[in-house]
N, C-alpha and C positions, 0 to 999 in steps of 0.2 A: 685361283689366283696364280700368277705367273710366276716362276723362280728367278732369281737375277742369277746369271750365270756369268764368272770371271773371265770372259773373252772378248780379243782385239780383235775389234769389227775391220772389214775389207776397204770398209771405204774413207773416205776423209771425214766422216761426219768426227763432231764434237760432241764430248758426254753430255753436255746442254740438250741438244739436238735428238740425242737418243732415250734420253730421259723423256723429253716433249713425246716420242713417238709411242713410249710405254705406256704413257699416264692418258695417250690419247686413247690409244688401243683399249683399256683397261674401264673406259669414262663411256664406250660403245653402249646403246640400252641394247636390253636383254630382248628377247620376241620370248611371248608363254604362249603356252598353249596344254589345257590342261583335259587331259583325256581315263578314261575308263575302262576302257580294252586292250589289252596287255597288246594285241596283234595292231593294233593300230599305234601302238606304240615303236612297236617294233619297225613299222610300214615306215613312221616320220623319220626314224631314227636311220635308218637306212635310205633314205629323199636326203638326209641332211649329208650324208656322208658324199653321196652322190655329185651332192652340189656343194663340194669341198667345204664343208661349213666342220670346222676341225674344234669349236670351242660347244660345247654341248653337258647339259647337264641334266641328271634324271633325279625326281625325286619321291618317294612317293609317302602320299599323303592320310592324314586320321581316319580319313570317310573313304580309303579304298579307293580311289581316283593316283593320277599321276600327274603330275606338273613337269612336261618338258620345257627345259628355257634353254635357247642357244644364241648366238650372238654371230656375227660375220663381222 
């Protein structure tokens, strides 16, 4: 989750306007993909970085598996 941070944006937008763009950003689905091999883990997680995909989260799971979900 994203932190709201105390600063005067550059442009003319209105807090209306920047709140819209939070709550849009924030409402994005997730993409899963949920894998088994720590090195294939490592392979997506490095394709995501690649392809500027800066919102990324690992998790991993009861049964030894991992659940990568990221968002753009």
């Amino acid at each position: 989750m994203k932190t709201l941070i105390a600063c005067q944006p550059k442009t003319a937008w209105d807090s209306a306007n920047m709140m819209a763009l939070y709550f849009e950003e924030a409402t994005l689905p997730w993409n899963e993909r949920i894998l088994s091999d720590l090195t294939e883990v490592a392979t997506l997680l490095d394709c995501l970085e690649v392809w500027g995909v800066s919102e990324r989260q690992l998790l991993t799971q009861s049964d030894g598996t991992f659940l990568l979900k990221w968002r753009e």
